[in-house]
C-alpha positions as CSV (number, residue, x, y, z in Angstrom):
1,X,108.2,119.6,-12.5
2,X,105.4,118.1,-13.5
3,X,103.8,114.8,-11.5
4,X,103.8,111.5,-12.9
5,X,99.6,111.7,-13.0
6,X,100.3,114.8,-15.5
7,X,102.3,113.1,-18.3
8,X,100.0,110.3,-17.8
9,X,96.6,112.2,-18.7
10,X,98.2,114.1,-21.4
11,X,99.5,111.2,-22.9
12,X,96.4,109.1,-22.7
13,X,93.3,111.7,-24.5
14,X,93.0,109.1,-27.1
15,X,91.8,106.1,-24.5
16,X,88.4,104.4,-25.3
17,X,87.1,101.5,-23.8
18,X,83.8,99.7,-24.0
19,X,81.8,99.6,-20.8
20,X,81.9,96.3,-18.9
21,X,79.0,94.1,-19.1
22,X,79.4,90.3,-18.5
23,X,76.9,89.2,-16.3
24,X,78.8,86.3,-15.1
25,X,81.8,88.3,-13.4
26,X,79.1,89.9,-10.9
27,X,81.7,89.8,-8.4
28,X,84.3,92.3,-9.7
29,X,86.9,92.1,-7.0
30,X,88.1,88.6,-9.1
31,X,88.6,90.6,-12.3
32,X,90.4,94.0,-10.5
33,X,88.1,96.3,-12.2
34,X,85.0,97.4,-12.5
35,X,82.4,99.0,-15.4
36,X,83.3,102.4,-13.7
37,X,86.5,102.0,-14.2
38,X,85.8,101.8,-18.1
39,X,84.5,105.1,-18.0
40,X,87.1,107.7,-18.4
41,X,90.4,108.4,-19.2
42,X,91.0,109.6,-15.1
43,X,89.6,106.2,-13.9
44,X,91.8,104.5,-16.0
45,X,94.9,106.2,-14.7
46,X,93.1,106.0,-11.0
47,X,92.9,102.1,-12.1
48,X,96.6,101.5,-12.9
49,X,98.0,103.9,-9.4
50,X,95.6,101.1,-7.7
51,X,97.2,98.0,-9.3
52,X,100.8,99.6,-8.6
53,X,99.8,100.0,-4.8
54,X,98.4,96.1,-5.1
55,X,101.5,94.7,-6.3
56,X,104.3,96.9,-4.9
57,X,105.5,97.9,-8.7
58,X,107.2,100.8,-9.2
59,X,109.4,102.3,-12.3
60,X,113.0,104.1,-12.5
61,X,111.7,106.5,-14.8
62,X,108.5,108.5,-16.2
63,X,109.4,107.0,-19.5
64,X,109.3,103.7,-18.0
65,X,105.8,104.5,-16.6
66,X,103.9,105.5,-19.6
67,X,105.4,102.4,-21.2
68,X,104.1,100.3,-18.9
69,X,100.8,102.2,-18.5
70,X,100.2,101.5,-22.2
71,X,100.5,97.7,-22.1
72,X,98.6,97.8,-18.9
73,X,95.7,99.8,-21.1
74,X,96.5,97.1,-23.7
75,X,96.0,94.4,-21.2
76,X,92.9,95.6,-20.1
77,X,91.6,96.3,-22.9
78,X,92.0,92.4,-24.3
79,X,90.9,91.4,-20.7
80,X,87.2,92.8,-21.0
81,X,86.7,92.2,-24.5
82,X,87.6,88.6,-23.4
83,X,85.1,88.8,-20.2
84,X,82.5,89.6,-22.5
85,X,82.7,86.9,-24.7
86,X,83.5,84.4,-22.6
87,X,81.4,82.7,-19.8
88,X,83.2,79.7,-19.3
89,X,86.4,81.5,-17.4
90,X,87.6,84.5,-17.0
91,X,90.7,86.8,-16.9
92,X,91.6,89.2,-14.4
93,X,94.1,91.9,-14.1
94,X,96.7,90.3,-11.9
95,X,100.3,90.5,-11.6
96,X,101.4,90.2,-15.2
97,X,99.3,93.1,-16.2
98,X,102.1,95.6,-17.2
99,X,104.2,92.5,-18.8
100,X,103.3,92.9,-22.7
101,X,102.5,89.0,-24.0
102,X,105.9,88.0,-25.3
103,X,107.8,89.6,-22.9
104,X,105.5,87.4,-20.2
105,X,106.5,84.1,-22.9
106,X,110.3,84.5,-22.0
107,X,110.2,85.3,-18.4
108,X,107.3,82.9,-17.1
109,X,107.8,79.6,-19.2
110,X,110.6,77.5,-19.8
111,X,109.9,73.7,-20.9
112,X,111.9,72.1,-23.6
113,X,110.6,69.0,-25.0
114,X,112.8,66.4,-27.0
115,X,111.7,66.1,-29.8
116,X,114.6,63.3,-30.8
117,X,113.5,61.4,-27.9
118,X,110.6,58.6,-28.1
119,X,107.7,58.4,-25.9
120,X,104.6,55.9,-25.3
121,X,102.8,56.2,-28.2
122,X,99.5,55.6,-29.2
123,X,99.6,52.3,-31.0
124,X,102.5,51.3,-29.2
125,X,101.0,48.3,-27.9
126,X,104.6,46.8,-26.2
127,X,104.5,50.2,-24.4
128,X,101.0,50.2,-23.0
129,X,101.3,46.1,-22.1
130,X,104.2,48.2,-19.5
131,X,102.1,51.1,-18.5
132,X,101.5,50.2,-14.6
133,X,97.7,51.5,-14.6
134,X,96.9,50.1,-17.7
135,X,93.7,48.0,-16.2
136,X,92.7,50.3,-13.6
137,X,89.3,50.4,-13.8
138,X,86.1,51.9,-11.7
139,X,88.1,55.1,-11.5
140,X,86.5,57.5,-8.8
141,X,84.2,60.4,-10.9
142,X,87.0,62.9,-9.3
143,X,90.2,63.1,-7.2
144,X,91.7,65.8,-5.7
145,X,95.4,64.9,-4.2
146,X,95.2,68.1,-2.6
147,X,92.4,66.7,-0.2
148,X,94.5,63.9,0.1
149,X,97.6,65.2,1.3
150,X,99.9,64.8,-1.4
151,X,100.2,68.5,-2.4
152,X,102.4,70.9,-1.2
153,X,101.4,75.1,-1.6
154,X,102.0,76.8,-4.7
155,X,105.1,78.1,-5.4
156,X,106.4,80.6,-7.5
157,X,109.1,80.6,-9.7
158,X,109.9,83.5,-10.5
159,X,111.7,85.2,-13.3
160,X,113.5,82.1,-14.3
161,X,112.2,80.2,-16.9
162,X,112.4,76.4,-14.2
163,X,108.9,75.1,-14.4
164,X,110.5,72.0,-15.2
165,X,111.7,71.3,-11.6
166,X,108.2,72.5,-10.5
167,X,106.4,70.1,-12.3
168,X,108.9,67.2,-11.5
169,X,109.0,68.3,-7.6
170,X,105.4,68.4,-7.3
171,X,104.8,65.0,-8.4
172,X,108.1,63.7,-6.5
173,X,106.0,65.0,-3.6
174,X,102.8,63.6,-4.7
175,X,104.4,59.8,-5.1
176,X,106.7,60.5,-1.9
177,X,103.4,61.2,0.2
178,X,101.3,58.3,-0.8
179,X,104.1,55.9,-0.1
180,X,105.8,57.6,3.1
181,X,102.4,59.1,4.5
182,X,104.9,62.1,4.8
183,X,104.4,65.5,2.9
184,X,107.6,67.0,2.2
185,X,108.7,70.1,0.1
186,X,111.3,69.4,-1.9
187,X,114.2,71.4,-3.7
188,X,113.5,73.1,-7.0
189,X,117.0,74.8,-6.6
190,X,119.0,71.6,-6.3
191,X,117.6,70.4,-9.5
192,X,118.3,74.0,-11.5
193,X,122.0,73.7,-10.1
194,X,123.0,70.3,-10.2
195,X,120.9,68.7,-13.0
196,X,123.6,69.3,-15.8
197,X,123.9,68.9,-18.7
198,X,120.5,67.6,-20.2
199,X,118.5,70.1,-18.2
200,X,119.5,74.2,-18.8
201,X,118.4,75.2,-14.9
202,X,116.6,78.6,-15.5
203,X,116.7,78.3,-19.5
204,X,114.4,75.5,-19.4
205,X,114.6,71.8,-19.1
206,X,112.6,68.7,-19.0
207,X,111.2,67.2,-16.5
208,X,111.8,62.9,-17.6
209,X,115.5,63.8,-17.4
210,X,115.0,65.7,-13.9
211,X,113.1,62.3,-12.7
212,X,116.6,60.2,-14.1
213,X,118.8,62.8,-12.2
214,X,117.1,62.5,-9.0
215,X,117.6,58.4,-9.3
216,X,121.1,59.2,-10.2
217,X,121.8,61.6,-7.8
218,X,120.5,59.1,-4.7
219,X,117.6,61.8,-3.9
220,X,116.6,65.0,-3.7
221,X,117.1,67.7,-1.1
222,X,114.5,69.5,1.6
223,X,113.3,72.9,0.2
224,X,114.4,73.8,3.8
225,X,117.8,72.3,3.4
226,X,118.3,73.7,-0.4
227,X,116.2,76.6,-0.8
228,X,114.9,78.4,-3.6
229,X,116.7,81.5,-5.7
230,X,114.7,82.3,-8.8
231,X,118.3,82.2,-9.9
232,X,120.7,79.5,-11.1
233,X,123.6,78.9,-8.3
234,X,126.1,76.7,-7.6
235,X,125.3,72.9,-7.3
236,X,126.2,72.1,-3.6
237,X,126.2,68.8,-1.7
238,X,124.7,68.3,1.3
239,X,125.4,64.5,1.7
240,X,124.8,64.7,5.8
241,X,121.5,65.7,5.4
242,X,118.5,63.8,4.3
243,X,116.9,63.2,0.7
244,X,113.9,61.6,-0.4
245,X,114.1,59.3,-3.3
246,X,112.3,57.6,-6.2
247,X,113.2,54.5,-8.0
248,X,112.7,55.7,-11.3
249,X,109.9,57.2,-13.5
250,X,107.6,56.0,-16.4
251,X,105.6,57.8,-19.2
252,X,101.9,57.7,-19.8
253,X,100.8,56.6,-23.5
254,X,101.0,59.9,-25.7
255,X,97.8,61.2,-26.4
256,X,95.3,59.1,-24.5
257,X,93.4,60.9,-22.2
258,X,91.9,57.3,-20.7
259,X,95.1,56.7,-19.8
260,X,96.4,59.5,-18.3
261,X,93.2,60.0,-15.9
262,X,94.4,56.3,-14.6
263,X,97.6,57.2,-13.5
264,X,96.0,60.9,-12.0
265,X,93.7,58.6,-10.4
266,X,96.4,57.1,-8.6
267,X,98.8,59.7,-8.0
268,X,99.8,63.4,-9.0
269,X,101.6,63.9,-12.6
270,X,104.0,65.9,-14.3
271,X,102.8,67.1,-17.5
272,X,103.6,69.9,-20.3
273,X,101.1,72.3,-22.0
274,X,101.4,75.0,-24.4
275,X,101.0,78.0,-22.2
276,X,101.7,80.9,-24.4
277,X,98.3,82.0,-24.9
278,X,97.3,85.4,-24.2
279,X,94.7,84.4,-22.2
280,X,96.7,82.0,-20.1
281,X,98.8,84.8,-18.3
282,X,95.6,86.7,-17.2
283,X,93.6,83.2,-15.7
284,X,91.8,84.5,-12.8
285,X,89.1,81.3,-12.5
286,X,86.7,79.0,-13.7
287,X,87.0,76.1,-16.5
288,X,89.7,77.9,-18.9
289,X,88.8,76.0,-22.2
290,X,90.4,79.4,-24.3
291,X,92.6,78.9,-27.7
292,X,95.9,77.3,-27.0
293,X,98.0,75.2,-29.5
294,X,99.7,71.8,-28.7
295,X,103.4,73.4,-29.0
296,X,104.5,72.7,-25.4
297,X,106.2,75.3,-23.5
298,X,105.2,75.1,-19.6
299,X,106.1,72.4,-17.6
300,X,103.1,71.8,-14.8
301,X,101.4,69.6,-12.6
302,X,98.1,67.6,-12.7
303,X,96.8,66.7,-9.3
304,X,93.0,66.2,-9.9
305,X,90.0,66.0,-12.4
306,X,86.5,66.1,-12.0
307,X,83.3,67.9,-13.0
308,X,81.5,71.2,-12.8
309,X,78.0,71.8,-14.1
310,X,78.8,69.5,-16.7
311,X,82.3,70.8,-17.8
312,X,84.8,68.2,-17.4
313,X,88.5,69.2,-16.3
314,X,91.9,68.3,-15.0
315,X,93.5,70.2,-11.5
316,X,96.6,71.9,-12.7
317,X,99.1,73.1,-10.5
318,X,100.8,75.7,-11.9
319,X,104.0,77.6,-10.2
320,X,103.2,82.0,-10.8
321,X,102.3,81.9,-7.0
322,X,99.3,81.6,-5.5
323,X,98.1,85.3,-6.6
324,X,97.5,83.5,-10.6
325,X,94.6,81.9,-11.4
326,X,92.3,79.9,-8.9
327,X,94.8,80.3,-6.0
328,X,98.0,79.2,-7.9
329,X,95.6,76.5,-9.9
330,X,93.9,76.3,-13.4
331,X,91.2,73.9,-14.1
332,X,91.5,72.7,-17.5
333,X,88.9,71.1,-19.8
334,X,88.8,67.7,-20.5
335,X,87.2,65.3,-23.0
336,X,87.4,67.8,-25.6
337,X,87.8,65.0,-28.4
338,X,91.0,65.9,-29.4
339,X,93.7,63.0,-28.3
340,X,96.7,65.7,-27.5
341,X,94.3,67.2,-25.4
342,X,93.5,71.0,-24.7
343,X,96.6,72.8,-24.7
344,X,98.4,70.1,-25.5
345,X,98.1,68.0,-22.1
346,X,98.1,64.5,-23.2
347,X,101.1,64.6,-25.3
348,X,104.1,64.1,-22.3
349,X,102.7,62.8,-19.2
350,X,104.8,61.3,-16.8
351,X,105.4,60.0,-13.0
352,X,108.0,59.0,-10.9
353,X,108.1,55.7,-9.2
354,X,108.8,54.7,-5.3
355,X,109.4,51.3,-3.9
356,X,107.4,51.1,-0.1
């Protein structure tokens, strides 16, 4: 029989790819490829047995494996053309590389916004009178609540689509820190059980309602004591055992970036973006300012802002795992004179509260 390599190279005679040539990505270990890999239809082949290696992948079938060679060549082929263009981030072939773009859509996001449900707006002015940081002023030029202690590592979620309970946990443990002095990882999975029936556990959710279960629910669980699945379960109690709690959570004015760098300034936030650009699921570093809508799909945190070589951005902690993006985090571009923000990041901010 024939090996795997075989099919592959007579399957693949029609590959072409331009060579390489962004000067900025000097360093091509961050992209997983280099020019010489560009130059044939072997290296190519040589290039994808690597990534499988990397990332422990394998297939039940040959069929399977040409499939997913060709949307790895695809993938590649929109990573480069996007390296060379592009000098403000770049893409890299990571994880996701043999994951076409829509099937990457349903697996890896997951947030459902409310559209029936009203927020802080704009010109709200009852609304803003409430907003807790509303005259903070002499914000610091940055903040990073990583530095600070009030950021736990990345996580991953998995297949399942609960970056909702990401993004509320992570700024649960922002607020908890702060006002406790204690960092604490908290339970994803308790929230994708037992926060029925506004929030869908691995068919998305929102995280404003997770912040009103965890009020309702008295706490939230350890990660320790109620681990993580990257599956839905059943909701179990674990009253002995100790939660951490919030008294409640507000939202940040709706398309005011002035307002949502006070609250960052003070503590970590949950916020939504549209994720579902192409270009988001290959992030490998730098200041992404790429094409993105404001359709919100992908629940995340903010933990930071500040400056490099005069591009503004936001700290986003996102939850692939630390082997996406910058270590697990994206930097996002700020002060792009749109009020929703890039990618939609201004539109549903929000924090939880805690009494000392």
């Amino acid at each position: 029989m024939a090996s795997s390599s075989t099919f592959l190279i007579l399957s693949l005679l029609s590959l072409s790819f331009p060579i390489f040539c962004s000067a900025l990505l000097r360093d091509f270990s961050i992209v997983g490829y280099s020019p010489d890999d560009l130059k044939s239809d072997d290296r190519v082949i040589d290039l994808f047995e690597m990534w499988l290696a990397k990332h422990k992948r394998s297939y039940e079938s040959i069929e399977e494996k040409l499939h997913r060679f060709q949307v790895f060549k695809d993938n590649l082929k929109h990573i480069d053309e996007t390296n060379r263009k592009v000098s403000s981030y770049w893409l890299g072939l990571n994880k996701f590389a043999d994951l076409s773009h829509e099937e990457f859509k349903a697996k890896y996001l997951g947030l459902k916004p409310d559209l029936s449900r009203s927020r802080c707006s704009e010109d709200d002015s009852k609304c803003h009178e409430n907003f807790r940081y509303r005259d903070a002023v002499d914000l610091p030029k940055s903040v990073d609540w990583r530095k600070k202690g009030a950021v736990t590592r990345v996580k991953n979620q998995g297949q399942c689509g609960s970056c909702w309970a990401f993004s509320t946990v992570a700024a649960v443990e922002g607020i908890n820190q702060i006002v406790s002095g204690n960092l604490t990882a908290l339970s994803e999975q308790e929230l994708i059980d037992c926060d029925k029936p506004f929030n869908s556990g691995c068919n998305g959710g929102l995280m404003d309602y997770a912040f009103s279960f965890i009020v309702s629910n008295g706490g939230l669980h350890t990660e320790q004591d109620y681990p993580y699945l990257m599956e839905e379960g059943l909701c179990e109690e674990k009253k002995e055992l100790e939660v951490v709690t919030i008294s409640g959570y507000e939202d940040v004015p709706e398309n005011n970036e002035a307002s949502l760098l006070k609250a960052l300034a003070h503590q970590p936030l949950s916020v939504g973006i549209e994720a579902s650009g192409r270009d988001f699921q290959f992030y490998s570093g730098g200041v992404f300012d790429g094409r993105c809508g404001t359709e919100l799909d992908h629940g995340v945190a903010a933990v930071g802002y500040g400056t490099s070589k005069g591009a503004e951005y936001i700290i986003v902690k996102n939850s692939w795992g630390p082997k996406w993006g910058e270590k697990g985090y994206i930097r996002m571009k700020r002060n792009t004179g749109k009020p929703e923000g890039l990618c939609g990041i201004n539109k549903m901010a929000s924090y939880p509260t805690k009494k000392m």
